[in-house]
MARROLUM-477473 format. One record per residue: x, y, z negated of N, C-alpha, C in turn. Coordinates in steps of 0.1 Angstrom, whole numbers, padded with zeros to 4 digits, always signed. Layout:
<pts>
XYZXYZXYZ...
</pts>
This chain:
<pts>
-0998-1533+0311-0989-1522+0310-0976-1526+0317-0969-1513+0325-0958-1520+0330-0946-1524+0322-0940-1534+0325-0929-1535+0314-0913-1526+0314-0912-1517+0321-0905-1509+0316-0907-1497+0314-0924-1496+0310-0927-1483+0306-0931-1492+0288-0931-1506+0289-0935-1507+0279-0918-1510+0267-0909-1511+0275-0896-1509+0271-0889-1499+0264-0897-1492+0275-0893-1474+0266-0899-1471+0258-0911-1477+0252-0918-1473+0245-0915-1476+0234-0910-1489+0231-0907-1496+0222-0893-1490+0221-0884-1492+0227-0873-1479+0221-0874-1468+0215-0889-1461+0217-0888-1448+0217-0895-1454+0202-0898-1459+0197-0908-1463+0182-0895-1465+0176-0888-1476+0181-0874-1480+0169-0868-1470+0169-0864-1455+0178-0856-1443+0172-0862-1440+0162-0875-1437+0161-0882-1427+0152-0885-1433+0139-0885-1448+0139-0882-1458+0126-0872-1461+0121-0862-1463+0129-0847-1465+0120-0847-1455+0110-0848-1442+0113-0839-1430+0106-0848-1435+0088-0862-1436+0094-0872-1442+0082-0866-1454+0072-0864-1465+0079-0863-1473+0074-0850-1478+0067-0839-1470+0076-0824-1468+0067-0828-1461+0053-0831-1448+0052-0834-1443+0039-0844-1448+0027-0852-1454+0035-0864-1464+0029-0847-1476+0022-0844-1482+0028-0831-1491+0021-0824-1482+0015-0823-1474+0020-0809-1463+0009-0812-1464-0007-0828-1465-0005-0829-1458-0020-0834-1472-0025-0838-1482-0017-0840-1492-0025-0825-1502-0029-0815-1504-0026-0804-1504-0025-0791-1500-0034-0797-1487-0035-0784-1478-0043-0790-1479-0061-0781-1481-0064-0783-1483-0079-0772-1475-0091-0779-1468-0106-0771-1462-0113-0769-1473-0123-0752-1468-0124-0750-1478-0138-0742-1469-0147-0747-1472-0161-0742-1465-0174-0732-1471-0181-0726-1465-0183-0717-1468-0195-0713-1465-0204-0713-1473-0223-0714-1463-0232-0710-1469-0239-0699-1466-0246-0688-1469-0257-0695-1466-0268-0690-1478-0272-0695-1477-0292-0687-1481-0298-0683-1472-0309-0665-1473-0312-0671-1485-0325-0675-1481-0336-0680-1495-0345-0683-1507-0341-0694-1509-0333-0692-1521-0329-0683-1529-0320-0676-1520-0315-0667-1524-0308-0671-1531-0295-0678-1523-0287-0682-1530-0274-0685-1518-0260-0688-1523-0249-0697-1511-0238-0705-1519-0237-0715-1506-0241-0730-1511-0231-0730-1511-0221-0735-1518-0207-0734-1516-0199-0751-1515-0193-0757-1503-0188-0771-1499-0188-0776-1498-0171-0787-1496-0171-0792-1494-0157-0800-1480-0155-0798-1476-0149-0805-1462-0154-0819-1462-0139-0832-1465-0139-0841-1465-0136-0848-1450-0137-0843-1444-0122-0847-1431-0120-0865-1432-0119-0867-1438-0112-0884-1435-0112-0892-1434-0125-0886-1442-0134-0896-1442-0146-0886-1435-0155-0872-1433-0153-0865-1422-0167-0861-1428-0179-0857-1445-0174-0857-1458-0185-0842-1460-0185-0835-1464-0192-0823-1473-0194-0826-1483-0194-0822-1492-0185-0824-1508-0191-0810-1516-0192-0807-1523-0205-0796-1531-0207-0795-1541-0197-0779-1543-0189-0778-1552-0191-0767-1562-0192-0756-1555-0201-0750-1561-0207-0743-1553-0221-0739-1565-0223-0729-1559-0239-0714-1564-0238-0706-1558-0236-0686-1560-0236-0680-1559-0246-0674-1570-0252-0669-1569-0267-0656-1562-0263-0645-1553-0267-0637-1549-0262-0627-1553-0274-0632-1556-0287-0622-1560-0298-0616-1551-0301-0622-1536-0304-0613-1529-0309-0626-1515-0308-0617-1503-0316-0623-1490-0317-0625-1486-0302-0635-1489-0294-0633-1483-0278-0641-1469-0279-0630-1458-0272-0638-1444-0275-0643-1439-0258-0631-1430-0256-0627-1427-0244-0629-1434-0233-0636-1428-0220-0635-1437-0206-0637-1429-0195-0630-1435-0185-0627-1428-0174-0628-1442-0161-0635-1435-0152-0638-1441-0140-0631-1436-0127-0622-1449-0118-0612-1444-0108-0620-1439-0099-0615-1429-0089-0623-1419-0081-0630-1428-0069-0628-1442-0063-0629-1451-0055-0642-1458-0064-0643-1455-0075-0660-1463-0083-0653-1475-0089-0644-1485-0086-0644-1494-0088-0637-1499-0099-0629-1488-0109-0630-1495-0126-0631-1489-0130-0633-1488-0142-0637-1489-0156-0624-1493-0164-0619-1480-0168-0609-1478-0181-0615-1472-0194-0613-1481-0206-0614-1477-0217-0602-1475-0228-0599-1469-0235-0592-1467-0243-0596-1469-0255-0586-1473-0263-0589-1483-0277-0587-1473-0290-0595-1465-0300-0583-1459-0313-0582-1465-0321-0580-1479-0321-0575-1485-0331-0564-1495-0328-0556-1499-0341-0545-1508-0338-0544-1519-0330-0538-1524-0323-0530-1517-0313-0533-1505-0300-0529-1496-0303-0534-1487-0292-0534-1492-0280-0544-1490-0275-0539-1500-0258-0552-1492-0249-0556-1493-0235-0564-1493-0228-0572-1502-0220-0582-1509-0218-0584-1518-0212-0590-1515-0195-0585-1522-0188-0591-1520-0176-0604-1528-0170-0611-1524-0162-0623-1536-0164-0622-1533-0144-0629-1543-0138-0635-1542-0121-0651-1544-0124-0657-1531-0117-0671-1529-0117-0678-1538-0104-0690-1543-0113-0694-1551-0099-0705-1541-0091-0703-1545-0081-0708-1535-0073-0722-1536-0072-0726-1549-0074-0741-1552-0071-0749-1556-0084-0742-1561-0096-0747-1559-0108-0745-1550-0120-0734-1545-0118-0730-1528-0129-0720-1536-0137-0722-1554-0138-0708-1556-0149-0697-1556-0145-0691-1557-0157-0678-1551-0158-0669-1567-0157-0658-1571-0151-0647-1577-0151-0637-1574-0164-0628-1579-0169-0622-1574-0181-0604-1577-0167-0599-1570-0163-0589-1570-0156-0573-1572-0167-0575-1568-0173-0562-1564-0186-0561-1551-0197-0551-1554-0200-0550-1544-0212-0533-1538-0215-0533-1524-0215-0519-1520-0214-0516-1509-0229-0506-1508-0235-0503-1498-0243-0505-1485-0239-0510-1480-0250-0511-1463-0251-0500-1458-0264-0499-1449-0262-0484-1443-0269-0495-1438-0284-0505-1437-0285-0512-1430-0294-0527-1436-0297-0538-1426-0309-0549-1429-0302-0549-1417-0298-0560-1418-0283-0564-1413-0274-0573-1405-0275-0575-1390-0275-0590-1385-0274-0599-1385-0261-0590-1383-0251-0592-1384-0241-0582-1393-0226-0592-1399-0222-0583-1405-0209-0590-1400-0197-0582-1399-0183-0586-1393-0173-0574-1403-0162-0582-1400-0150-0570-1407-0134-0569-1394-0131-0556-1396-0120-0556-1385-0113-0564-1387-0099-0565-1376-0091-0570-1378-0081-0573-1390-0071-0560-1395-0070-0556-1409-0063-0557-1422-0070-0560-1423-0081-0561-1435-0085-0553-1439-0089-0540-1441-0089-0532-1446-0095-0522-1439-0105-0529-1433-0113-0522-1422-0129-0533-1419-0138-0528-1423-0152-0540-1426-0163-0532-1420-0169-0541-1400-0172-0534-1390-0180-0541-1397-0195-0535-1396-0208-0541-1393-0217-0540-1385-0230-0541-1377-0237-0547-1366-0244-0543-1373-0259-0536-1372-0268-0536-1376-0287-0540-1366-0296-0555-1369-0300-0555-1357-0309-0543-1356-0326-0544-1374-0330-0540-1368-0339-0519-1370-0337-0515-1377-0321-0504-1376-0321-0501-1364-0315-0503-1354-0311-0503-1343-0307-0489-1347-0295-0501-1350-0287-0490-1354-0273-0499-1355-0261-0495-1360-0248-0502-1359-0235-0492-1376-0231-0496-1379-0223-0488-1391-0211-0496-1397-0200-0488-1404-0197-0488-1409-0184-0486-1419-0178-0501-1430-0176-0493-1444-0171-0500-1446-0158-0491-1455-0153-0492-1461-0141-0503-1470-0140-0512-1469-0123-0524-1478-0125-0517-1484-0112-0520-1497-0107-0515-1503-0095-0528-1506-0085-0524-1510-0079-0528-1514-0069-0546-1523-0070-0545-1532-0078-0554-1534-0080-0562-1535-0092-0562-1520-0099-0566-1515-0109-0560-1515-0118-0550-1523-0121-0546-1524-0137-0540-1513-0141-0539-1507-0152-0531-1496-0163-0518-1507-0163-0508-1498-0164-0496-1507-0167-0490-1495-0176-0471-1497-0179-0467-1491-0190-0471-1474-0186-0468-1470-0199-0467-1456-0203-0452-1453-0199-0450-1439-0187-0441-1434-0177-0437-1423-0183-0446-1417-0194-0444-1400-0193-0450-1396-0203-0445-1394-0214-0447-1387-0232-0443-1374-0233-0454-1357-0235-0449-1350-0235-0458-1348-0247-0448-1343-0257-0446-1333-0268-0460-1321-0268-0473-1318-0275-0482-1307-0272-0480-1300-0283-0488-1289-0287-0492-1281-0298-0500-1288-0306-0504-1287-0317-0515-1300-0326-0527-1303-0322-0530-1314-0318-0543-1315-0317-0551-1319-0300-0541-1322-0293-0545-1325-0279-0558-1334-0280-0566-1328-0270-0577-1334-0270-0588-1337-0255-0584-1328-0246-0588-1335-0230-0577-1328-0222-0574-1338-0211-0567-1337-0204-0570-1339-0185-0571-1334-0177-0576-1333-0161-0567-1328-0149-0570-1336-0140-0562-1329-0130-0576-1323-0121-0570-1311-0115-0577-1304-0102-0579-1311-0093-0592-1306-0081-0592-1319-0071-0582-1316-0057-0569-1306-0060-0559-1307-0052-0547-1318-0057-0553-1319-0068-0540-1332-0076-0529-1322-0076-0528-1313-0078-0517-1304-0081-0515-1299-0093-0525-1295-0102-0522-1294-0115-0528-1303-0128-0526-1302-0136-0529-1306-0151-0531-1299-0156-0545-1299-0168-0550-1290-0176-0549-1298-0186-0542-1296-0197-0549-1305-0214-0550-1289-0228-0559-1292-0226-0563-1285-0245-0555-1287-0255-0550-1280-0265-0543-1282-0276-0556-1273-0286-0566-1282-0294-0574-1278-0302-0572-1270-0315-0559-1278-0321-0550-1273-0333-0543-1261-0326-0538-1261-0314-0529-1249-0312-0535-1236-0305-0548-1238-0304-0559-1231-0299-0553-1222-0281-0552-1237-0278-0543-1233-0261-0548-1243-0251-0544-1236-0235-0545-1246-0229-0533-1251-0221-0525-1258-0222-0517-1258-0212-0518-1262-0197-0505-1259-0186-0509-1260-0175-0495-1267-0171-0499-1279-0163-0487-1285-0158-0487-1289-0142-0477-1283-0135-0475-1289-0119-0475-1307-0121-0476-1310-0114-0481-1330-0110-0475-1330-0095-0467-1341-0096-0459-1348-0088-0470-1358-0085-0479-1363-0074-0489-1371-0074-0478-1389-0069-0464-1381-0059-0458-1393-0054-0454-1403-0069-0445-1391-0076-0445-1402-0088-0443-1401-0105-0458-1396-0102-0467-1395-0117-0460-1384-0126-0453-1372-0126-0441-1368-0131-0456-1353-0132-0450-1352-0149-0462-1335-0148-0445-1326-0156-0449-1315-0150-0438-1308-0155-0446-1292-0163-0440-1284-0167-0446-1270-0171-0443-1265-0167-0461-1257-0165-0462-1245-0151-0458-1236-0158-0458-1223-0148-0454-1206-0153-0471-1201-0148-0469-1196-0155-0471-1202-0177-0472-1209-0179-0464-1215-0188-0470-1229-0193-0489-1228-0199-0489-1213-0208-0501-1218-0220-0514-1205-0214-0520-1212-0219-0534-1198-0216-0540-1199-0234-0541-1191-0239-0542-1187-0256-0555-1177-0253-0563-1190-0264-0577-1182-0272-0569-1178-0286-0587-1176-0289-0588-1168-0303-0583-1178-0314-0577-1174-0322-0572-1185-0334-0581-1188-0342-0581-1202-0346-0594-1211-0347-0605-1214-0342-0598-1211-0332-0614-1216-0317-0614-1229-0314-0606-1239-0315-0605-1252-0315-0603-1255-0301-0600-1250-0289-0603-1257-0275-0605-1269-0271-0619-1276-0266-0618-1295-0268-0619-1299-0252-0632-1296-0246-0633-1300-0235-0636-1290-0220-0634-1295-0212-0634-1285-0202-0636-1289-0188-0647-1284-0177-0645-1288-0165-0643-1278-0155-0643-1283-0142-0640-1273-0128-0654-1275-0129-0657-1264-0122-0670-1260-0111-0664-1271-0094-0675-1276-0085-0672-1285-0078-0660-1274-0066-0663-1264-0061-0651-1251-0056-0641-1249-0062-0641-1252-0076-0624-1253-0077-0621-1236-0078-0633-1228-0083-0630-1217-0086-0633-1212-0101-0640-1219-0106-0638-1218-0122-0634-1228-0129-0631-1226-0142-0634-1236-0153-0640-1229-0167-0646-1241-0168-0654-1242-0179-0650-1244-0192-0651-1239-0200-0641-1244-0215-0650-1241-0226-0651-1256-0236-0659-1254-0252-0648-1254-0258-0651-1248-0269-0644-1247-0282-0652-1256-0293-0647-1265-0301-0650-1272-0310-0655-1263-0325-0645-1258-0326-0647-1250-0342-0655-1241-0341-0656-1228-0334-0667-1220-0329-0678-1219-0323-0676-1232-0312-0688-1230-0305-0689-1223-0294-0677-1214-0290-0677-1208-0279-0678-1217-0266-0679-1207-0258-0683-1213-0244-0679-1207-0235-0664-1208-0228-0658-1196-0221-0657-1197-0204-0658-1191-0196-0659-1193-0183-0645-1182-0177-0637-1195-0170-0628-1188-0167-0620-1189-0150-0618-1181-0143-0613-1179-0125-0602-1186-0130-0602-1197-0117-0589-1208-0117-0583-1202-0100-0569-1198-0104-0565-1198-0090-0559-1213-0087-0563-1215-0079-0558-1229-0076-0542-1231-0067-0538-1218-0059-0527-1216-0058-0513-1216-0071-0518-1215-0083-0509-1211-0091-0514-1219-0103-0526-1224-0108-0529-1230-0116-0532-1224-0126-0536-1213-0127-0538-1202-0141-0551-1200-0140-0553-1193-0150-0565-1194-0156-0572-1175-0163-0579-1174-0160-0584-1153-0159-0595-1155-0172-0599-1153-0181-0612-1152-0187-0621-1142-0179-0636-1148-0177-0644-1141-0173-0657-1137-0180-0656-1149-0192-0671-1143-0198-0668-1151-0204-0677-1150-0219-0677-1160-0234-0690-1162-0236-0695-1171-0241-0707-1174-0247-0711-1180-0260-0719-1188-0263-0720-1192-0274-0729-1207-0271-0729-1219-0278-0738-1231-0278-0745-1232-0291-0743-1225-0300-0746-1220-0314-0767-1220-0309-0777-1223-0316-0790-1218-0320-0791-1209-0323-0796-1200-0327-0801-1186-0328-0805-1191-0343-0797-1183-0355-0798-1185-0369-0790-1193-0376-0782-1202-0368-0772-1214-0370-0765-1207-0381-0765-1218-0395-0757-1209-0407-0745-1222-0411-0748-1235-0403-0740-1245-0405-0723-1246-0404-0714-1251-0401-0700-1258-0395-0704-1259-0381-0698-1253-0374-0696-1251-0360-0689-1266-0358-0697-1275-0348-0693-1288-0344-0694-1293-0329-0692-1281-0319-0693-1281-0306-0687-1297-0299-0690-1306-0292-0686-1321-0286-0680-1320-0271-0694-1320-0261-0690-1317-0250-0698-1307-0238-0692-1311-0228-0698-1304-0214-0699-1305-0202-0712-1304-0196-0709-1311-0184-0714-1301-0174-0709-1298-0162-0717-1293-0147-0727-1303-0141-0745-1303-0139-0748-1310-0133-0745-1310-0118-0743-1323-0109-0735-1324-0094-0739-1313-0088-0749-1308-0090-0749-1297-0077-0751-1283-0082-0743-1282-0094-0734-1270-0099-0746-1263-0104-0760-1264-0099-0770-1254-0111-0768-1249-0124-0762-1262-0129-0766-1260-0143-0756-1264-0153-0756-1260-0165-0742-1264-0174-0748-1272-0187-0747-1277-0194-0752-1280-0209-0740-1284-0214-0743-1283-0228-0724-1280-0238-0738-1291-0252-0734-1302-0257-0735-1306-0270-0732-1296-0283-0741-1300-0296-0732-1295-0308-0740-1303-0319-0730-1312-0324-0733-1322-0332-0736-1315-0346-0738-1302-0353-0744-1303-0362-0758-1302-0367-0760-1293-0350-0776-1290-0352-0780-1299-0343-0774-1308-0332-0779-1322-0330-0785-1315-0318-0780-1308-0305-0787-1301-0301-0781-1301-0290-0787-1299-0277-0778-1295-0268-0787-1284-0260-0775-1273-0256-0776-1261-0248-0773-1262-0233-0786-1257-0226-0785-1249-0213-0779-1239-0209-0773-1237-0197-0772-1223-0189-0771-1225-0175-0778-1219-0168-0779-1220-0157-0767-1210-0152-0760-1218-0135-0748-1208-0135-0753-1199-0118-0748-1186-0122-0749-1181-0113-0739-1191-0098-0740-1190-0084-0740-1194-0074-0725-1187-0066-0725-1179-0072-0718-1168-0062-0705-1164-0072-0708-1162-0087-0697-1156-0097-0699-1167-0102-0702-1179-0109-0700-1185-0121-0701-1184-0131-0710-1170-0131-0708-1170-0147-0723-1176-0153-0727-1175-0167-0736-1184-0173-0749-1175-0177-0760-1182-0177-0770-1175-0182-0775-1183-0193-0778-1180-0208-0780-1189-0214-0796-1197-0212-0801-1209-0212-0814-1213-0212-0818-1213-0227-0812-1216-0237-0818-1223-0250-0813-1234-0257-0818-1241-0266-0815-1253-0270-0828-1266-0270-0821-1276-0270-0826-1289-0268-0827-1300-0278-0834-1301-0288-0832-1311-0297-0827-1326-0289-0816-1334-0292-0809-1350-0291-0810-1356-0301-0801-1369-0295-0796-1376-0306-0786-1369-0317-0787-1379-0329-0781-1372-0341-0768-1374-0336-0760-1360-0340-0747-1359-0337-0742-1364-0322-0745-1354-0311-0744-1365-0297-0732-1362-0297-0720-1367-0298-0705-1365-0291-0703-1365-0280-0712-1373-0274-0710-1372-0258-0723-1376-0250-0718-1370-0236-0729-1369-0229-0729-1373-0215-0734-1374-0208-0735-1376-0189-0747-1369-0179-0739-1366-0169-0758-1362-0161-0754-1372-0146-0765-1382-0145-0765-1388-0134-0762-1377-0122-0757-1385-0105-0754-1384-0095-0765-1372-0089-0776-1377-0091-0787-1368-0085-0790-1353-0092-0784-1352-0105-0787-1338-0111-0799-1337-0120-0808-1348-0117-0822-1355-0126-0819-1355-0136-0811-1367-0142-0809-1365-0156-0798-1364-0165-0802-1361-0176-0787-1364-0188-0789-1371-0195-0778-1376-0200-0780-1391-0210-0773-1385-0218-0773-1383-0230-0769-1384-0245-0768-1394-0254-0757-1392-0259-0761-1404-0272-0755-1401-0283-0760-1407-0292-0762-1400-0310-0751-1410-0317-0740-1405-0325-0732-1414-0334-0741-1417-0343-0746-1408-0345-0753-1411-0364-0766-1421-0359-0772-1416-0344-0787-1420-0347-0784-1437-0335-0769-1436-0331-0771-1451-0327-0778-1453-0312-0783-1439-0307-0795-1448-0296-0790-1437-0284-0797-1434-0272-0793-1432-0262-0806-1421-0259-0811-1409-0252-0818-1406-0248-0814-1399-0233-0825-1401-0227-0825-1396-0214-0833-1389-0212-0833-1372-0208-0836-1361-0208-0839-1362-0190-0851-1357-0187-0849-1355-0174-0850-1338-0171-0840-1335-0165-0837-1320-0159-0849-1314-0150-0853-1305-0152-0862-1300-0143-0852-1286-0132-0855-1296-0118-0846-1284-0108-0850-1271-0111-0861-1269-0111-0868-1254-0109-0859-1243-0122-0860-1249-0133-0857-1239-0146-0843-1244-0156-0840-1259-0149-0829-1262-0155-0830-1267-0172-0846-1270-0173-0850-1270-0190-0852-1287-0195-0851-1290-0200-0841-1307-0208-0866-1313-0207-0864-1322-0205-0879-1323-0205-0879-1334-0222-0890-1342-0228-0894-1351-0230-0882-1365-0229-0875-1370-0240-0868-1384-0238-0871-1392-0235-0871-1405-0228-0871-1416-0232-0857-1424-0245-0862-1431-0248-0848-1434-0259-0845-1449-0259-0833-1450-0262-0830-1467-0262-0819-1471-0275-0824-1477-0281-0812-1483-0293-0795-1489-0285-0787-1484-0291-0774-1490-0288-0769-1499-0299-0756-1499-0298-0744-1505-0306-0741-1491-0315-0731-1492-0326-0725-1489-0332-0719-1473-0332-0722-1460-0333-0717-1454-0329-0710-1449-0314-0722-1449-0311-0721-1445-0295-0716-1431-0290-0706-1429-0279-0699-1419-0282-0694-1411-0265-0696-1421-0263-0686-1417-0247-0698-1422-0235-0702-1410-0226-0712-1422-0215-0702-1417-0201-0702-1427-0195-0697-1426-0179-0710-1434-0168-0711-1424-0160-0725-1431-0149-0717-1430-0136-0720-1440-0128-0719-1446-0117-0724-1447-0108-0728-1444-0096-0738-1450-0084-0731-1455-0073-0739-1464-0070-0731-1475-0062-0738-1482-0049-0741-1476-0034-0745-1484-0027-0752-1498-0031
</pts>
């Protein structure tokens, strides 16, 4: 053969292979990593989440020395903040390894309270956090290379603050007041960390609705909002110009016959916005809804038997699955999502630590 017909030829094989064999490494390559606070024993798990088989596998345990609840991951992947509710209040910051999921222990800085909730802002460097039972919000500084440093910014809430977020314009702040059955709304100074109150300051439910947790839709045109004491489930138009908030529709995470204490936990959007699921730790159960595409609003799917009492929850990167985990029952299960119907399949399950409570997932080249 001639040699520059046999040149081309061979070029013409490696185009049509690369595109193969990059993706072929993409996926052998990229890896999920779990994270899951257990406030009694006082540690994170730190897990592997093995999409092909729908497995968790340990592989490590982080003593944190203290009540660790709350966690929040900087938008760059690379730490890992936990927050402590027990004496001394503090947050610890950790550096995630990129190629094995553990965690670095970087430092530890004061929190004004305990914490129900911690969150960054957009940019990485502002650690909002949420006091249910100090009934406050703040604001500390993260630097440069990861660490939380002091608390900048103590504001005064209605009773019972309990999650706190910024929009992905970094322009506003959303935190819940559960006791005050509100949400407030605060403009953010991203240059330097400063939240002030918006006009309106408040967006007001129904009294004793408990407001706890809440997210955006990935457009940044709705939000999502549970209520703890009722169980509601409210869907609401976010103008992002003004930071306010429209009600559009209510629902319920309640079973059909539920005669118990209304104990709603949390909620998540899976990534590619299909689908919603909301926890409720009395009936131990977590609810579907599939969201419409176009309005946002919810269609209900059902409920899902979990772990006992799941307080918290996660759904991996790919929309595949959710991880739950059970205070009462200690262990972890992984639900895999079916695209077509949005319906919770069959667990796999894994024993944890001590009252497990908070999961944060990760993927990482």
């Amino acid at each position: 053969m001639h040699p520059a017909i046999t040149s081309r030829a061979l070029r013409r094989l490696a185009l049509l292979l690369v595109p193969g064999l990059a993706a072929i490494g993409g996926n052998v390559s990229a890896a999920t990593w779990v994270y899951v606070s257990n406030a009694d024993s006082q540690e994170i798990s730190v897990l592997e989440l093995d999409r092909a088989q729908g497995t968790l596998k340990p592989v490590e345990s982080v003593n944190v020395g203290g009540m660790v609840m709350p966690m929040a991951v900087s938008p760059d992947k690379r730490f890992l903040y936990a927050a402590l509710r027990s004496q001394p209040f503090r947050v610890a910051s950790f550096a995630i390894d990129g190629t094995s999921g553990k965690l670095k222990k970087l430092g530890e800085a004061p929190l004004a309270d305990s914490m129900a909730n911690i969150d960054t802002d957009a940019t990485g460097r502002w650690l909002f956090a949420a006091s249910y039972p100090g009934h406050k919000i703040t604001v500390n500084s993260i630097d440069k290379a990861g660490n939380v440093g002091p608390i900048q910014q103590l504001l005064p809430t209605a009773p019972n603050a309990h999650a706190i977020h910024a929009d992905a314009g970094n322009r506003f702040v959303l935190a819940t007041s559960l006791g005050g059955d509100n949400v407030s709304s605060w403009r953010f100074d991203a240059q330097t960390g400063v939240l002030s109150p918006n006009d309106p300051p408040l967006t007001t439910g129904a009294a004793k609705s408990g407001p706890r947790h809440f997210v955006w839709d990935k457009a940044q045109r709705n939000v999502y909002l549970l209520n703890e004491l009722d169980a509601g489930l409210h869907v609401y138009a976010w103008d992002a110009a003004r930071g306010t908030l429209q009600l559009q529709q209510s629902a319920t995470v309640l079973p059909a016959g539920f005669t118990g204490k209304p104990w709603a936990a949390d909620l998540h959007l899976t990534p590619d916005g299909r689908y919603l699921y909301a926890s409720e730790r009395t009936s131990s159960t977590l609810s579907g809804f599939k969201v419409d595409a176009s309005t946002g609003r919810l269609q209900a799917l059902g409920q899902t038997p979990t772990e006992k009492t799941p307080r918290g929850f996660a759904i991996d990167p790919s929309s595949r699955f959710l991880i739950a985990v059970g205070q009462e029952s200690h262990s972890a299960s992984v639900h895999p999502i079916d695209a077509a119907s949005g319906a919770l399949g069959t667990p796999q399950r894994l024993p944890l630590g001590k009252n497990p409570n908070w999961v944060e997932i990760v993927e990482l080249p």
